[in-house]
Structures are given as C-alpha cells and as structure tokens.
C-alpha positions in Angstrom: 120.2 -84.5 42.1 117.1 -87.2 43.4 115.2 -87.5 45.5 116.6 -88.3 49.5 115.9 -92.2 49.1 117.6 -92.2 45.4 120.6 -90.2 46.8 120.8 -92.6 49.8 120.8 -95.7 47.2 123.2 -94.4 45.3 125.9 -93.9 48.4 124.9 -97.7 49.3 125.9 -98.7 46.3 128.7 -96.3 46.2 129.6 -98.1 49.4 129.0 -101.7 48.3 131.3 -101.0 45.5 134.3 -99.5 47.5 133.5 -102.5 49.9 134.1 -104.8 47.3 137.5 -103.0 45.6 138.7 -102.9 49.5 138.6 -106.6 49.7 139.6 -107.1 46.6 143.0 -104.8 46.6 144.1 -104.0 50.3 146.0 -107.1 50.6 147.8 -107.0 47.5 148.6 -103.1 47.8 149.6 -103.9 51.3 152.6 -106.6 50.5 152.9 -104.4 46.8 154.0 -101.3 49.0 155.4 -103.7 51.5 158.2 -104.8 49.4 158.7 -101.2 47.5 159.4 -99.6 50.8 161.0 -102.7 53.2 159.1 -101.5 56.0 155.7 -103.7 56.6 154.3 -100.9 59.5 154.7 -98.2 56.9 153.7 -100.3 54.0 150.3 -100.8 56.5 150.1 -96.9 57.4 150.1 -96.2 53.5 147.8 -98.9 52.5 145.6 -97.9 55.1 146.0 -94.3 54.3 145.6 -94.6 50.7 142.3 -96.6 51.1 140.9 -93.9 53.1 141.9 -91.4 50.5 139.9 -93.4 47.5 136.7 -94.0 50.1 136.2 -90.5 50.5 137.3 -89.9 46.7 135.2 -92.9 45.8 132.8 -91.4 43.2 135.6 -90.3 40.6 138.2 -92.8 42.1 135.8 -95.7 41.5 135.1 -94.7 38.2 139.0 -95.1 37.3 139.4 -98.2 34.8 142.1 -99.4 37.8 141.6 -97.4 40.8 144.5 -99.8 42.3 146.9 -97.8 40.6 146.3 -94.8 42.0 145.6 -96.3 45.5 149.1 -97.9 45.6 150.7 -94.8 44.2 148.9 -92.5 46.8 150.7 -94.8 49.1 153.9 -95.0 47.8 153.8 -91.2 48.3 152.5 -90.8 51.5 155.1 -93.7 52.5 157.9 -91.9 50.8 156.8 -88.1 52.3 156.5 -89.7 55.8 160.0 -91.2 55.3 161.7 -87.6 54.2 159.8 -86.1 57.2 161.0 -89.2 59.8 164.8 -89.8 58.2 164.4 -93.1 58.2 167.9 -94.2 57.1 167.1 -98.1 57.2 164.5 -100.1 56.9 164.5 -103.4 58.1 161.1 -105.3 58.3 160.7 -107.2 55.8 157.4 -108.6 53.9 157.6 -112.3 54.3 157.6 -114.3 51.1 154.9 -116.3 50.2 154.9 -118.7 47.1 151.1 -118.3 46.6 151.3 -114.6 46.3 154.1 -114.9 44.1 156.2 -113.3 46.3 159.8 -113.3 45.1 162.2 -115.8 47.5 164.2 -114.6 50.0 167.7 -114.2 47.8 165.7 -112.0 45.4 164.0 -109.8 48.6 166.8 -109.0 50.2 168.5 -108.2 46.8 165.5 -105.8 46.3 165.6 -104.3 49.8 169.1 -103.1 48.1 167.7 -100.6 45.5 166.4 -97.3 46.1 162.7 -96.7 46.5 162.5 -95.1 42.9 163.7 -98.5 41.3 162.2 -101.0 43.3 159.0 -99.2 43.3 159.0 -99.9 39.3 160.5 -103.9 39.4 157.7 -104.1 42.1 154.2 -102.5 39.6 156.0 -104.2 36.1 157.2 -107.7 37.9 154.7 -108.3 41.0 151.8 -106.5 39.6 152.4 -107.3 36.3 150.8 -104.1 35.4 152.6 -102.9 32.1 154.9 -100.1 31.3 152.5 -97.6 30.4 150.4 -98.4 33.1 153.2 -98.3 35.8 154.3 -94.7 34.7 150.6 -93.7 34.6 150.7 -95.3 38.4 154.3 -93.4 39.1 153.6 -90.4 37.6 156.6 -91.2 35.4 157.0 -91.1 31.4 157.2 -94.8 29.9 160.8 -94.0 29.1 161.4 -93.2 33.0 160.0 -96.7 34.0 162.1 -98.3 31.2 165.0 -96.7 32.2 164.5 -97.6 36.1 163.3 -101.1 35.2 166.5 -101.6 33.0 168.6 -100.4 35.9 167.0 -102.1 38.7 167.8 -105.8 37.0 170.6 -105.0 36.1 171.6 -104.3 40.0 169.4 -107.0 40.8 171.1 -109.4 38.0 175.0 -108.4 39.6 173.5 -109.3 43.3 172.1 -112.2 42.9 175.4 -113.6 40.8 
C-alpha cells in the first residue's frame, strides 16, 4: 500500500506517464478513427472518449505493451454504438489528407469512405497504422482469419474503385 507521500508519487508518475501517451497517441487515434468512421466530430468525441476511458483505467491500461490499440478500439466502439443509437445514414466530413501523416490522397479517401465500418476499420489499423494482423484482430476483437478476410475484401473494393 505506502505510505501517503509514496502513494501520491506513484499517481504523479502515473499521471506523467498517461501525459506523455496522451501526446504521443491522441492525434494519430484522432485522424486513425477519423478515416474508419468518415465523420471528424465523431472521430473527436471517440478519441476524446477513449482517452478518458484509459486515464481513469491508466494503471492496467498503461501497463498494456500498446495501450493505443485498445484506446482506438474503445473508440471505434463507442463511435460505432453512438452511430446505431443516432442512425446516422451518411457521413460526410471528411479527415483532410495530409502527406506528412501519410494520409492516403483524396482518390483513395473517398474510395474508403465507400466501405463499411467493419472493412475500413481493418485497411485503416493494417495500412495506416501499420500495426500487423495479429495485432489488429487483438485491437478489433477479431480472429487473424477475420481481419484477413476483411482486409482481402476491402482492397479488393478498393482495387475495383479506384480502376
């Protein structure tokens, strides 16, 4: 347990640390969950939902080997829970490309904005994360052969759009 001061220096640095992974991360989850839901003020809400979520987690979430993961899957489900509850039929604000983030052009966005949550939620943790195909089904809650499947899928769509 400690003493008062020791417990006090141990939520600083606690604090410090989440500080840190906040500055690192929100950004990138933030245009990550931008373009797998098309909607920048939801992509925002979930960011900034799934944030709070891992500070007040943040002594089992920090000690995650990549607590990103489960921050942008968090949001991706809030996102997705708030659009079943809203019916939102379109979305139409879209993340604006950047070359220094790596952001894909504009063709290839608005091909993406065509695919279902499900699939661009996977081209968006394998391509623009570049997190791997384990890791993205450990992210999605989905079984390797899941995110292979959806990945396959997804460029395939992607690769007849953008002919």
């Amino acid at each position: 347990m400690g003493t008062p001061s020791e417990q006090q220096t141990n939520r600083q640095t606690d604090a410090r640390s989440f500080e840190t992974f906040y500055r690192e991360q929100h950004d990138r989850t933030y245009r990550a969950l931008g373009l797998a839901l098309r909607n920048t003020t939801l992509a925002r809400e979930a960011t900034d939902e799934a944030m709070t979520r891992a500070l007040e987690r943040w002594d089992k979430i920090g000690l995650y080997a990549r607590p990103e993961q489960w921050v942008f899957r968090v949001g991706l489900n809030w996102a997705i829970s708030r659009l079943r509850r809203r019916q939102y039929e379109t979305l139409s604000v879209l993340v604006e490309p950047s070359t220094e983030d790596g952001l894909p052009d504009p063709t290839v966005t608005t091909a993406l904005a065509k695919l279902p949550v499900k699939l661009r939620a996977v081209v968006v943790a394998r391509l623009y994360l570049d997190w791997s195909t384990e890791t993205t089904g450990t992210a999605l809650g989905i079984p390797t052969g899941t995110v292979k499947s959806r990945l396959s899928r997804a460029l395939t769509r992607l690769s007849k759009e953008l002919e």
